[in-house]
C-alpha positions as CSV (number, residue, x, y, z in Angstrom):
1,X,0.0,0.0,0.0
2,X,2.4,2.7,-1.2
3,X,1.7,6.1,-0.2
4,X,3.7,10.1,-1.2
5,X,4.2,12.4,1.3
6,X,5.5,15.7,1.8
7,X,9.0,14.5,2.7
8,X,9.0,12.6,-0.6
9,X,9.6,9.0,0.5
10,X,7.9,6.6,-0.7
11,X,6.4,4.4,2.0
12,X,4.9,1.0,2.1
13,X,3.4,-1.0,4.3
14,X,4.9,-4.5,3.8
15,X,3.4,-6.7,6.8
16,X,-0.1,-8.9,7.5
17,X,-1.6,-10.6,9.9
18,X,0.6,-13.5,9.5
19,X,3.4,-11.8,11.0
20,X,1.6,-11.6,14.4
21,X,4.6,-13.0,16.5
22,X,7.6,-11.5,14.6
23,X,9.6,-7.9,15.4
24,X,8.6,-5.4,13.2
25,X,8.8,-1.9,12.7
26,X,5.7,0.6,11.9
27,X,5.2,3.9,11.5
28,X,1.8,5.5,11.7
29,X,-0.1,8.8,11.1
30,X,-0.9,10.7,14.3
31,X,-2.3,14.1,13.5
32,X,-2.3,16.2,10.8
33,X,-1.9,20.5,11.5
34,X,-2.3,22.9,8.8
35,X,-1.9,20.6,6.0
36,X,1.4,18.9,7.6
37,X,1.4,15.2,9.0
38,X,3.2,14.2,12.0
39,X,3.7,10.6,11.9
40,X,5.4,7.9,15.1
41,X,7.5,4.9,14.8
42,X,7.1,2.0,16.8
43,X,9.5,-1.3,16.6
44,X,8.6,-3.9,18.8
45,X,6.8,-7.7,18.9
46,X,3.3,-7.4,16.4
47,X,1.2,-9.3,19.5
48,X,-1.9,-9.0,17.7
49,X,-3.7,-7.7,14.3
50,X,-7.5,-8.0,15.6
51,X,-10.5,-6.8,13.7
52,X,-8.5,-3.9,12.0
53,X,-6.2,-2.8,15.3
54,X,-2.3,-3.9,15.8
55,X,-1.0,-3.9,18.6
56,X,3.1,-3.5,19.1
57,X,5.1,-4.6,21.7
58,X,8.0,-2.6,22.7
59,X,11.1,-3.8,24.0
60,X,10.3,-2.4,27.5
61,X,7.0,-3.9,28.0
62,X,4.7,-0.5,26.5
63,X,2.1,-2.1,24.3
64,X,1.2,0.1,21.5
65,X,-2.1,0.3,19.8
66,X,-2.3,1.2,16.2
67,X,-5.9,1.8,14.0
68,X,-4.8,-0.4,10.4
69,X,-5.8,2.7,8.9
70,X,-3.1,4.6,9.7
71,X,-0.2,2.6,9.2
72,X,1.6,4.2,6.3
73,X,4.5,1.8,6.7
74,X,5.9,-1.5,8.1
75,X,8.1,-4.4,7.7
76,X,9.6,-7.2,9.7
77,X,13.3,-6.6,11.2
78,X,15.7,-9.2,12.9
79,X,15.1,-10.2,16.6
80,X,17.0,-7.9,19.2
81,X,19.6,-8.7,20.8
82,X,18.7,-11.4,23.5
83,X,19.3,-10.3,27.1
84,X,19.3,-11.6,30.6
85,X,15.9,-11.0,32.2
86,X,15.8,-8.0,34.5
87,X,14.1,-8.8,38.5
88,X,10.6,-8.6,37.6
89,X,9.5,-11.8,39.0
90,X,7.7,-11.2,42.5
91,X,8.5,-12.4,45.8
92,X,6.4,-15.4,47.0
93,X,6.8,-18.2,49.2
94,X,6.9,-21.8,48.2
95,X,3.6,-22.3,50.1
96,X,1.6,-19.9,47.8
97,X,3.0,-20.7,45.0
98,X,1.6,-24.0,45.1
99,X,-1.6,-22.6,46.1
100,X,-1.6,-20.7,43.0
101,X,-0.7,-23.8,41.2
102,X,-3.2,-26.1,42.9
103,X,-6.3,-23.6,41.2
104,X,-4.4,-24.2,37.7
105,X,-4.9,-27.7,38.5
106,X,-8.4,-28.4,40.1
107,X,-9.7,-31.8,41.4
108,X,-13.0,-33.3,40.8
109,X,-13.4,-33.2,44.8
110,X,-11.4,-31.6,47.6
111,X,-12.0,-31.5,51.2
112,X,-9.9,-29.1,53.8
113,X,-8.0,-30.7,57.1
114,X,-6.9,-27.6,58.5
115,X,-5.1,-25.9,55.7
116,X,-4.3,-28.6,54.2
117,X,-6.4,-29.5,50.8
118,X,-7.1,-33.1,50.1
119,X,-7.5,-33.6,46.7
120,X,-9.1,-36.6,44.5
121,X,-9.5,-37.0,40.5
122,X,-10.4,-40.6,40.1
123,X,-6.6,-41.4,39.9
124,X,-5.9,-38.5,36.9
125,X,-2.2,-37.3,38.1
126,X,-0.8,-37.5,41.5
127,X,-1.1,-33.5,40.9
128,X,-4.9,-34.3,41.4
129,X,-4.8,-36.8,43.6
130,X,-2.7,-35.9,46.4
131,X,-2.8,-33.8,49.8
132,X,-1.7,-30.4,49.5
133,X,0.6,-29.9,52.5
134,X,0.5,-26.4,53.5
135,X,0.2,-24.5,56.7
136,X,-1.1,-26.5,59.9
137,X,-3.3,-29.3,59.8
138,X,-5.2,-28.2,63.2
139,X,-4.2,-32.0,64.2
140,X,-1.6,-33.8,65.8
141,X,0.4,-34.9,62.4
142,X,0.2,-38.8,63.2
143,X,-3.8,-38.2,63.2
144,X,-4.0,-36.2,60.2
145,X,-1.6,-39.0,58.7
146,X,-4.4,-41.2,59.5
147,X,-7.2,-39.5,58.2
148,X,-5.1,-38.9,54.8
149,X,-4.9,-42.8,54.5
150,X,-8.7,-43.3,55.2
151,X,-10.2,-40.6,53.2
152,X,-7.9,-41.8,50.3
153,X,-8.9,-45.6,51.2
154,X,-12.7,-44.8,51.0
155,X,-11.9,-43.4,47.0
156,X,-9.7,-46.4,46.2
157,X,-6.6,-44.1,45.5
158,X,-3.5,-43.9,46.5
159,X,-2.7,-41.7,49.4
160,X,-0.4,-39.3,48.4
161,X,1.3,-36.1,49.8
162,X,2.9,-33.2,47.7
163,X,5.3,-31.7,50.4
164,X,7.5,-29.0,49.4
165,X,11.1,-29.5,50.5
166,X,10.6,-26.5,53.4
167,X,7.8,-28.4,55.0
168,X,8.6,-28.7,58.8
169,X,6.7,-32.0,57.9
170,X,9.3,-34.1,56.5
171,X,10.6,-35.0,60.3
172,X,7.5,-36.4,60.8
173,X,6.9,-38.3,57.6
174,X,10.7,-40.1,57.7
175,X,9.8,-41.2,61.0
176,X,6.2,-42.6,59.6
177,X,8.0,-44.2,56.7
178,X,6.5,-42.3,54.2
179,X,8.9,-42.6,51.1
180,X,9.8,-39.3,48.6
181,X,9.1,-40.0,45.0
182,X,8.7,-38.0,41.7
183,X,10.9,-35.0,43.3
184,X,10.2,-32.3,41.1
185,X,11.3,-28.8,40.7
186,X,9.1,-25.4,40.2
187,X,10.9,-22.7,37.9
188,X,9.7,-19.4,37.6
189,X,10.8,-16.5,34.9
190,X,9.5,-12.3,33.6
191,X,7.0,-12.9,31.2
192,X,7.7,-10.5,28.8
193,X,11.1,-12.2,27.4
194,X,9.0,-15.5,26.7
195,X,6.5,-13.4,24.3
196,X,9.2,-12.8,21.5
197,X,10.4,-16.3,21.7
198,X,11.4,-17.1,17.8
199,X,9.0,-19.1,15.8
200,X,9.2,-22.4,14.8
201,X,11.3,-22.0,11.7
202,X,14.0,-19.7,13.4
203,X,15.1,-22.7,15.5
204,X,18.2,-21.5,16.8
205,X,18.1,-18.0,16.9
206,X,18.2,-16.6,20.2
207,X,15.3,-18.4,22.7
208,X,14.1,-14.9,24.4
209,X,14.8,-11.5,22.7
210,X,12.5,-9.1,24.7
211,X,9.2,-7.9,23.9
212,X,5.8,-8.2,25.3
213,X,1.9,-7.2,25.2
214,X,0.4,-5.0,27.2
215,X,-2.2,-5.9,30.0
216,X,-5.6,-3.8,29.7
217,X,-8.5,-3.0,27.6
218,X,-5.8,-2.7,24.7
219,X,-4.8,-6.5,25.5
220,X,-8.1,-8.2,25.5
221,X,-8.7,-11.4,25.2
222,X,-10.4,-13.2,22.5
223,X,-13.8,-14.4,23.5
224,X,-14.1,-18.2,23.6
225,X,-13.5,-20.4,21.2
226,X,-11.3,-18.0,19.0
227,X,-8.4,-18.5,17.5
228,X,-5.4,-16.5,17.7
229,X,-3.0,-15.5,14.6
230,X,-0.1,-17.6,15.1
231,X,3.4,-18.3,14.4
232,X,4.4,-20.8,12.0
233,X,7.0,-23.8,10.9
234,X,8.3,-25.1,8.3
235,X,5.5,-27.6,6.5
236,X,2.9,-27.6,9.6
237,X,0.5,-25.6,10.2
238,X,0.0,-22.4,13.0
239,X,0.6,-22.5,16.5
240,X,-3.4,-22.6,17.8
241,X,-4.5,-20.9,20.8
242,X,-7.8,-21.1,22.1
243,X,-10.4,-21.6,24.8
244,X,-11.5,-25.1,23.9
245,X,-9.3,-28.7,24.7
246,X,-10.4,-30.6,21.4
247,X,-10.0,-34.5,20.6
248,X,-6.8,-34.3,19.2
249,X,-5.2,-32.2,21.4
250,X,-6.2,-34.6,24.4
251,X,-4.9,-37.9,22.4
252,X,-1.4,-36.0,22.5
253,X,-1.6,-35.5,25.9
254,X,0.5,-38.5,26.8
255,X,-1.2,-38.5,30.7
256,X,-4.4,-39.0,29.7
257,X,-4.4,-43.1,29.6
258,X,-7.6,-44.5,30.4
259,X,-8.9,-41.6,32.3
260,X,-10.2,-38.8,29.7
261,X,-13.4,-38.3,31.0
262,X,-11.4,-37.0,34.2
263,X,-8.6,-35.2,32.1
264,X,-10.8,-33.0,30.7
265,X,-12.5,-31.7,33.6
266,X,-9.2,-31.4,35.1
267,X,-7.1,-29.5,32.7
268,X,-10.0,-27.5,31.3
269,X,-10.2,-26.1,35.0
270,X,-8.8,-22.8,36.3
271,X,-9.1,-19.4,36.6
272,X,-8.0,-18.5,32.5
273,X,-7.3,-21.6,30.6
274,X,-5.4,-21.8,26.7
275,X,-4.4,-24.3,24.9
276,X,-2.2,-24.2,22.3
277,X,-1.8,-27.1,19.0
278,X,0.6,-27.2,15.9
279,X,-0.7,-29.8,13.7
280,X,0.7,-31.5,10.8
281,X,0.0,-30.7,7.1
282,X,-4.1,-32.1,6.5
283,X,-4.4,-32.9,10.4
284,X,-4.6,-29.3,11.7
285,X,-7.1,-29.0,14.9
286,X,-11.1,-27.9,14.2
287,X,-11.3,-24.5,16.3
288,X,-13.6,-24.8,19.0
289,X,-14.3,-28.4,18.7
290,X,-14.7,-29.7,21.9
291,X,-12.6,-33.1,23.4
292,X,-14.5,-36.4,23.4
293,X,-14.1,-38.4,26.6
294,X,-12.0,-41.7,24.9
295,X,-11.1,-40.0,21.6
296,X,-8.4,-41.6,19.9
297,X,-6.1,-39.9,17.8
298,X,-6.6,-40.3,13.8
299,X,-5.0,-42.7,11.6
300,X,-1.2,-42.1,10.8
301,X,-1.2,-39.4,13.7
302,X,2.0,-41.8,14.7
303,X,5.6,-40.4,13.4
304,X,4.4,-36.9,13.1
305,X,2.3,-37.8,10.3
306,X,-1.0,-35.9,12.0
307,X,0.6,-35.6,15.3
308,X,0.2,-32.5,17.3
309,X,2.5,-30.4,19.5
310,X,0.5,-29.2,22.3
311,X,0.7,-26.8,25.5
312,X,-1.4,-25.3,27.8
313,X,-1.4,-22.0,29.9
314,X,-3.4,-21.1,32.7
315,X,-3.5,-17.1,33.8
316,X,-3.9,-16.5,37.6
317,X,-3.8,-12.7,37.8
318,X,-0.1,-11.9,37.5
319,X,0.6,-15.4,37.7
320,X,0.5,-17.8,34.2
321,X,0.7,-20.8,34.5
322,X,2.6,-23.4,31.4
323,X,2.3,-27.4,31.3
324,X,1.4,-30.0,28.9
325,X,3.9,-28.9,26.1
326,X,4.4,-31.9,24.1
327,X,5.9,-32.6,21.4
328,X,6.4,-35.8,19.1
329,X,9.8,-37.6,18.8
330,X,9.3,-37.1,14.9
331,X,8.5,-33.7,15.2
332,X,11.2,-32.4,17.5
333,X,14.2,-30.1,17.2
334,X,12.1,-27.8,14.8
335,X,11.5,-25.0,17.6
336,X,7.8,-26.2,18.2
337,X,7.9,-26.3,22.0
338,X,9.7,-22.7,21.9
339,X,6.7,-21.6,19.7
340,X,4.0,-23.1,21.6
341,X,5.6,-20.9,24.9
342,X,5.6,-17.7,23.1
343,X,2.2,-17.9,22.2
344,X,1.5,-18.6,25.2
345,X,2.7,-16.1,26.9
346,X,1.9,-13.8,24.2
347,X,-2.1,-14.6,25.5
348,X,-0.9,-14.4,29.0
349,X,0.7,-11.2,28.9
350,X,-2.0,-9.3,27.1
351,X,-4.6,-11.2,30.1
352,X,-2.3,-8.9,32.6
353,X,0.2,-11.7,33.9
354,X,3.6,-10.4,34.7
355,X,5.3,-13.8,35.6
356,X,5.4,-17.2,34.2
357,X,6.3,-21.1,36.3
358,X,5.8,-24.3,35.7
359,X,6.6,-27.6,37.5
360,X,9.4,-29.6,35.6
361,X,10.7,-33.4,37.5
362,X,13.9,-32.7,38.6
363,X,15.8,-36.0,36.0
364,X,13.5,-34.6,33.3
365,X,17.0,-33.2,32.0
366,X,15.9,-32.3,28.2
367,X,13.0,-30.1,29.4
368,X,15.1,-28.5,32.2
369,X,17.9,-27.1,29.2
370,X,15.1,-25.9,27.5
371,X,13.8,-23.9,30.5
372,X,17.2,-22.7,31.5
373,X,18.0,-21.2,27.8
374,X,14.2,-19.7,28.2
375,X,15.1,-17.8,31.7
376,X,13.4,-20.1,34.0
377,X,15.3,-20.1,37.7
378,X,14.7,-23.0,40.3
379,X,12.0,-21.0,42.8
380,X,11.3,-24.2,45.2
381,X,11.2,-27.9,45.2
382,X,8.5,-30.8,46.3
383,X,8.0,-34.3,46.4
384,X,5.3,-36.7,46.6
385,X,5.1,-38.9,49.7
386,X,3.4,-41.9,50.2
387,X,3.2,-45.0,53.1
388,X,5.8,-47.2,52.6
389,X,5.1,-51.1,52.1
């Protein structure tokens, strides 16, 4: 869309919806005063490009709104620099942390004993199906021991304990023989790095060049069911975001097992939930289609033939929230899991959250040297605990 103007150059806006996800740079008409324009420049992350209105992420965080009607210019410019991550992740203590994390992850029941939370999901995770320790019990611990084991008896389940490592429990459960497994680590990182994460066909460029989207009425959310502009990779399609958890994402979910009826329910739950799909060439995931307890996944969905890379988000206020990012063995080392997190946060940021964590095992090596080169920092550890034999 070339346009003249009185300084002569010849402009030209050179960018479309499809680059939602790269750096760009813009400029834009502001005003115009006795016949003279004034025009602004804005580089940054292009967030969004919504129902005729872009909005630009700046290097600092300042999310800028733009009518499409006055871009008179715009093209797509190499990723800044990457850069260490400045302190903008907020103090909190291991115990509300996981509090904030238990709401990302709801059971189908839950009963209080004390502060703790007792939590059942007809055996869907241990996440689900587990106390959470935190804060006093209002019991002696041997009794509340002994009304873990009975109320988790009475559901058939297995009575587990998440305990993070600070507890001034684990006296009392080594001397009850209740043995650690699953020790698992929660990482924590700024947000705003992780929403100009390169897309899938930059694999290898630098993990987190800075950027974000604004929280506010400028960073709205989508209503339900919509589908975001994504980022793509080379011969598959876009990295989905949306409200609904269809069949095909939950067949990728490798957790799932036997137990959909109860995975749904439990990862659709929270306060802000996303879920994000790449899938291949022919197999790409119905928007808005909603998951069928059992579904299998489609013929040839093996080998990355209709296989999907999946993640999910869930936004807490200035807390989000990132799990289930899967990806194929056929399909990896094409920067799908780094594209599934930027859009991701990309959602998150413009929902208001500041901060980003996630729960990684602690000999889940591969995914922890992804995290590290994304920013994440070890915030707190926790294991499960159950009755020994």
């Amino acid at each position: 869309m070339p346009a003249e103007f009185s300084a002569g150059a010849r402009l030209e806006v050179r960018i479309t919806p499809a680059d939602v996800g790269k750096r760009v740079s813009v400029r834009r008409l502001t005003s115009v005063a006795d016949g003279y324009p004034t025009f602004a420049d804005t580089i940054g992350v292009l967030a969004s490009w919504d129902a005729g209105v872009l909005r630009v992420t700046r290097r600092t965080g300042e999310t800028v709104t733009i009518e499409e009607s006055t871009l008179v210019a715009g093209k797509t410019v190499p990723a800044a620099p990457a850069r260490r991550p400045g302190p903008s992740v907020p103090a909190v203590a291991a115990e509300e942390l996981e509090e904030i994390a238990a709401r990302a992850w709801p059971p189908l029941e839950s009963e209080r004993l004390g502060d703790w939370t007792l939590r059942a999901a007809g055996g869907f995770t241990r996440r689900a199906n587990s106390v959470l320790v935190a804060g006093d019990p209002g019991v002696p611990a041997a009794e509340a021991l002994r009304r873990v084991v009975a109320w988790y008896g009475e559901r058939g389940l297995t009575p587990w304990l998440q305990v993070p490592d600070s507890s001034p429990y684990g006296p009392d459960l080594d001397a009850a023989g209740w043995t650690r497994e699953a020790e698992t680590v929660v990482r924590v990182a700024p947000l705003a790095p992780l929403t100009s994460l390169p897309d899938a066909g930059e694999a290898g460029a630098a993990a987190a060049a800075a950027g974000a989207s604004e929280a506010g009425a400028s960073g709205a959310a989508p209503a339900s069911g919509a589908v975001r502009p994504g980022i793509r990779s080379p011969g598959l399609g876009p990295v989905r975001v949306a409200r609904e958890i269809d069949a095909r994402w939950l067949a990728a979910y490798h957790l799932t097992g036997g137990l959909a009826e109860a995975a749904v329910q439990v990862v659709t739950g929270g306060a802000s939930v996303w879920f994000a799909s790449v899938a291949a060439p022919g197999a790409e995931a119905t928007p808005g289609a909603e998951a069928t307890p059992g579904a299998e996944a489609a013929p040839g969905a093996e080998a990355g033939a209709g296989a999907v890379a999946i993640g999910r988000a869930v936004v807490d206020g200035r807390w989000a929230l990132f799990g289930a990012v899967e990806v194929p063995a056929a399909l990896r080392r094409r920067g799908l899991a780094t594209a599934i997190m930027g859009a991701l946060a990309r959602q998150a940021y413009a929902e208001g959250a500041t901060a980003a964590y996630l729960q990684v095992e602690a000999d889940n090596t591969a995914a922890r040297a992804l995290y590290d080169r994304l920013g994440f920092t070890d915030h707190h550890t926790y294991c499960y605990r159950r009755p020994g034999a």
